[in-house]
Structures are given as C-alpha cells and as structure tokens.
N, C-alpha and C positions, 0 to 999 in steps of 0.2 A: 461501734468499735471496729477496725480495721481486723479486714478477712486474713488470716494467715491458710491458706491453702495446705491441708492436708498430702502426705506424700505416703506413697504404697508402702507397707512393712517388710521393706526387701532385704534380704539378710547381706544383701551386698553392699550397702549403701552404710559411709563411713561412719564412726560411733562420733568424730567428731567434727561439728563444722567452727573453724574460728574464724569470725566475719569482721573486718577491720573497716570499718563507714567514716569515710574520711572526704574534706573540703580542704583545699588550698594544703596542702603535707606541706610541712617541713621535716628537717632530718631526724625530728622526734619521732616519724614511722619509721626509723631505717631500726632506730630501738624497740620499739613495739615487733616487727619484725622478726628479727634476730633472737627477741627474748622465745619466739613463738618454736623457728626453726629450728632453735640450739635444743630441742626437746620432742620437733616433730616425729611420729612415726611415720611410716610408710603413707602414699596420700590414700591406700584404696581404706586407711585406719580414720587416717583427719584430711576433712577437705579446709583449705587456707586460701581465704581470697580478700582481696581489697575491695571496697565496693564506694565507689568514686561518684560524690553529689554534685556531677558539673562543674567539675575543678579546669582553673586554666586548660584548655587542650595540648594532651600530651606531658603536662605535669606531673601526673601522676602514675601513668607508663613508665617511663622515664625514670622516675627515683626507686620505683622496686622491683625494674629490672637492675639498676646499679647496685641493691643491693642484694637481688635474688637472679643471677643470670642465667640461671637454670631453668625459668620458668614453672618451678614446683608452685608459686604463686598466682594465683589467678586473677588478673586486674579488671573490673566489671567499669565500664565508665557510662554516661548516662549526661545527654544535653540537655539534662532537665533539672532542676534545683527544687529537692522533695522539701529541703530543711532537713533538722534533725532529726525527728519524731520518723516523717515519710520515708529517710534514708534506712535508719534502724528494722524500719518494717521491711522497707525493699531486702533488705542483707535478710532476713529471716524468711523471707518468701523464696530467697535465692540457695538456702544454705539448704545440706541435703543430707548433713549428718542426723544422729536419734539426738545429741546432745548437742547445741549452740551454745557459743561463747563469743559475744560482743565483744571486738579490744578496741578501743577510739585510738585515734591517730598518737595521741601525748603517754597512753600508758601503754604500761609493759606487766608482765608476768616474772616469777623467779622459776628457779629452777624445782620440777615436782608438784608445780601448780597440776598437769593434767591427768599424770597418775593418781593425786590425792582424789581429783574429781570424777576420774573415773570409778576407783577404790568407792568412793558415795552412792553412784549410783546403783554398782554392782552391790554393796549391801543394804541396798533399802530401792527396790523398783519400782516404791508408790511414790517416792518425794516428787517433785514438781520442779525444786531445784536447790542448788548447793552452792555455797560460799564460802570465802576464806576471810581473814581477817586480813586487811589491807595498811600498805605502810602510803602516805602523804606525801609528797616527797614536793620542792620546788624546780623550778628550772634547771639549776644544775644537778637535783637528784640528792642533797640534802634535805632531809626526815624534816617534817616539820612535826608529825607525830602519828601516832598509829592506831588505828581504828579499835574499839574496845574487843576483849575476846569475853564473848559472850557465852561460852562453854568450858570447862575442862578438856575435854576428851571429845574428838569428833564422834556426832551423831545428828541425831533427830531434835530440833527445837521446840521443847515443852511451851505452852502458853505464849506462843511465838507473837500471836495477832495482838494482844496489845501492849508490846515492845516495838514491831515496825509500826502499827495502828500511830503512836505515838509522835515518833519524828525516823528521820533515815539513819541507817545504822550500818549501810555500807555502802561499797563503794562496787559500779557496776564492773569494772575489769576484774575483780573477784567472783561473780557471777556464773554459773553455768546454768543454763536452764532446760530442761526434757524441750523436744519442735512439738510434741506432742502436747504441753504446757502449753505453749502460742496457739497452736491448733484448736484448743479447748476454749481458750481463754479470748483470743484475738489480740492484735498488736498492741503496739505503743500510741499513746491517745496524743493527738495531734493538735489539740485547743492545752495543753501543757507544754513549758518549755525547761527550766529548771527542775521541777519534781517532777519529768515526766515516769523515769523511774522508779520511784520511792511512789509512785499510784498504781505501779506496776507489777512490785513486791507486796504490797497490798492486795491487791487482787489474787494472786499466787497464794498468798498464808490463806486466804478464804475458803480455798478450793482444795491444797494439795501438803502435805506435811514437807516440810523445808528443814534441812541437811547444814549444818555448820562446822567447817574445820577451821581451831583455832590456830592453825599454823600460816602467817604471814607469808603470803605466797603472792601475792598482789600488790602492782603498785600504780597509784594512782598520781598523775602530775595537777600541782598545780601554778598556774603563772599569770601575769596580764594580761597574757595575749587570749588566753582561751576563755570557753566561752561564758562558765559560772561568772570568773570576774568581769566578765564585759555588763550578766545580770544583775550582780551585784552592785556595780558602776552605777548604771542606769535606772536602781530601784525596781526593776522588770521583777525581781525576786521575790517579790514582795506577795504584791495581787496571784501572784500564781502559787505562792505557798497557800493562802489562804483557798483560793479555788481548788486546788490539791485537797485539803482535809475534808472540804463540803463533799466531793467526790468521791475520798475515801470510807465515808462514815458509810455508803449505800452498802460497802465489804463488811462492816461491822455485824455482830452478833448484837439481836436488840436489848439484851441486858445488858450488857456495856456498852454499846453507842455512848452514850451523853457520856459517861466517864471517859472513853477515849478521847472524843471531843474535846473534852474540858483540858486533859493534859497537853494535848496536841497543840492547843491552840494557845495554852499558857507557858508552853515551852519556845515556842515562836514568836509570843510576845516577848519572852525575858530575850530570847536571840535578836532582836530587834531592837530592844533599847540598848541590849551590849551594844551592836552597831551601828545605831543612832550615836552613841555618846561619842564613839570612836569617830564619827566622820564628827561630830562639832570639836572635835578638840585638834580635825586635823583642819580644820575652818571649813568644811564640806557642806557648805549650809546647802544648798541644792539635794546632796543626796542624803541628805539629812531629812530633810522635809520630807521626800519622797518617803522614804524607811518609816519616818512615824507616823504617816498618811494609812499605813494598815494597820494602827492599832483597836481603833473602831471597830473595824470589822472581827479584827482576832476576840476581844473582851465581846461580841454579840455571841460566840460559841460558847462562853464561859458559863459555867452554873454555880460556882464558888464566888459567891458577894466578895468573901474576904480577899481571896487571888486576886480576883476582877481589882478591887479599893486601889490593894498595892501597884498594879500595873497601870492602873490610870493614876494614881500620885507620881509615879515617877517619869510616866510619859509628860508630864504636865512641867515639871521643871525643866525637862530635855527641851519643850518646848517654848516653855520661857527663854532658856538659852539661846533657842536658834533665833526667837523674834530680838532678844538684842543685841546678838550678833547680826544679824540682818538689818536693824534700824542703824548699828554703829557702820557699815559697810555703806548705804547709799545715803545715812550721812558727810560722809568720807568722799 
C-alpha cells in the first residue's frame, strides 16, 4: 500500500487542505475552482492547490492563474505522469491541512459544502471521514440524478460496512477524509483504476466510523471525454470491479464476508447485463462482449445457486444476441 507520510500535530497547520489532481484542464477547473474560492477561508484556515500529472507545459499555470490572479492558489506541476491513483497519492502526500478534500478537475462543490464538513468532524473526532450526498450532473451541468440519502439527519453511519462492502455509494468530491486517515491507512492502490476509490471507503469503514450529511453539497460531472466513460467504452471496468471486490473482502468482518461477497458481486452482475443489453441494442457488439466476458468471474463469488441460475440465464441470451448480431455483421 502506498506510504502517506505522517506530518507533525502543529496547531498552525491549516484545518483544510483541498487538493485539485488534474491532467490536460479544461475550463471545467475554472468551475471546480471558483465553486472552492467563492467559500474559501483565509489560507492559514485551508490550503488550495492544483497538483498537475504532466500536463502540457504551462497549461495548467496558465488557466488558474486566469482564473486565480492572486496566487491564493497553488499550482504544483511534475514532468512525470504518476496516472491517477499515483497523482491522488502525490496531492495527499503534498496536502498539509488535518482534513483533505480531493476535487478532480470536472467537479465542483455548492455552497456550505466546507462548513457542513467541518461541523462533522468537530462533532465526532473519531470518524475517519465524511460525505455528502452528491447531485450527477452532465456536461452542461443538467442532473442526471442524485445520489441516494442514506440518512435523515447528519451523523455517524450505523452498519456502514456492508452498505459500501456492497457496491459504491458515493461520489469522491463529496469526500473529506482525516490526513491522519491516509497516515494509518496508506494511499490509493495503484493496480485499481475505476474502483480505485470505492476499495478505499472500504478500507476506511474497517477501521474508523464514517460521518454522512444528507445535504447535496456535491457535484460530480459526467461526460465522454472523462475518464469512467472512456472505462466504460473500453470494458476496462469490468476486470477491475471484479478485482476491487476480491480486495475488498480482506476489509470484511468474517461473518459476513461470503454474504457481502455474494451481493457485491450479484449486484455487478445485474449492472452488467443492464449494460450489455444497452450496448447490443445500440449495435456495440465489441463492448458488448467485453461487459459479458466478467460474468464468469462475478457468479464464482456467488453462493446463492438461485441468484447465480438467474444470472447465468440471462447472460446466456445477451449472448446469443451478440453471436447473431455478429454472424449477421461479417455476413454482411
């Protein structure tokens, strides 16, 4: 697991750091940005910095001082290309507040996101970390929909492990997590590229009691160009949800293991055939194939005969589907 280096308990040292790890910006950080500043405190309160994976040189200088000319932002850039996973650790290695807050380049925050999160941690100094419920939003910033509220009333998440254990349940610019958390814990695992997060609130529920405000304070973008849809595209999402659950189970409590196991991986199944069928109906036989190439492996987690039946019956006509869409094709 990736060292997150410990930092001295100095009473000077800000309450928060928000770390922006960003490749190639577009004017989607000028939003990210703005959402952070229109609510900063003072910096010796929150430290604010870009932390730049070998982006074009000068690109990314360049766009947030256009939209920060004051330099209250701090640009880190690096001729090195860590990926994602390596980038994320750099920004936590780099951040120097007690509380870090990941923002990726495409999302943004509303306004009260950082009071509510400080409000958290000031009442409850054992949680590990706190989240908000998060709105989806597309390109132009139209809802696609909003992530569920898993509480009434903010507090402490009852029976949290096998609700995340399960499948992911939020969205990481909702996020705040203790440095102290990373410290313990160690970074973000870097053989994950899609779940590497959701293996990472996993590990968190293991260790530390986790904090839930159900007020939509988060917004998470998504669009073609970024990078889930690029996994999605390419079936990358596939093999690494599956490696993700194998990895998560080690977090598990050994009386529910096999149970957690078992939903996880039958919930990922039924996600799978939703998007199998969606790519054969859009003629996606390519990533079609791919998508139902993890079903094997998902039904070997399974310990429910009957679950298991179902999901191999209906994998089995997706894939009758795609073998005659595919004989019709290079008939054709």
């Amino acid at each position: 697991m990736p060292i997150i280096p410990p930092l001295a308990h100095d009473w000077r040292r800000p309450l928060f750091s928000v770390m922006l790890p960003t490749y190639q910006p577009t004017d989607t950080l000028r939003r990210a940005l703005e959402s952070v500043l229109s609510q900063a405190p003072v910096p010796e309160m929150m430290q604010i910095a870009v932390v730049d994976d070998g982006s074009t040189a000068s690109l990314t200088r360049e766009l947030v001082r256009s939209i920060d000319p004051t330099g209250r932002v701090d640009v880190i850039e690096s001729s090195d290309r860590l990926g994602l996973a390596g980038n994320w650790n750099r920004a936590i290695a780099l951040s120097s507040g007690h509380l870090v807050h990941l923002l990726h380049q495409d999302d943004f925050v509303f306004p009260g996101f950082y009071s509510r999160m400080e409000r958290a941690f000031r009442k409850d100094r054992q949680i590990g970390m706190a989240f908000c419920r998060s709105r989806i939003v597309d390109a132009r910033e139209d809802t696609i929909k909003t992530s569920s509220r898993l509480r009434w009333l903010p507090g402490v998440m009852s029976d949290w492990m096998p609700t995340i254990g399960e499948r992911q349940r939020l969205q990481t610019p909702g996020a705040v997590v203790a440095r102290t958390t990373y410290e313990t814990l160690g970074g973000y695992r870097d053989d994950l590229c899609h779940a590497v997060d959701w293996e990472m609130w996993v590990r968190i529920a293991a260790q530390f009691p986790v904090w839930h405000e159900p007020a939509v304070l988060a917004a998470y973008r998504r669009h073609n160009a970024n990078e889930s849809s690029r996994l999605f595209s390419s079936g990358e999402i596939w093999p690494d949800l599956v490696h993700a659950i194998q990895i998560n189970a080690a977090s598990f409590p050994h009386e529910i293991k096999t149970a957690i196991v078992h939903r996880s991986a039958r919930w990922y199944a039924g996600s799978a055939l939703r998007t199998a069928a969606k790519q054969l109906n859009q003629g996606e036989c390519l990533q079609a194939h791919a998508t139902l190439s993890c079903i094997p492996a998902l039904l070997s987690m399974m310990c429910n005969a009957s679950h298991g039946e179902a999901i191999r019956h209906r994998a089995s006509l997706l894939q009758h589907r795609l073998n005659s869409g595919s004989n019709e094709l290079h008939a054709a």
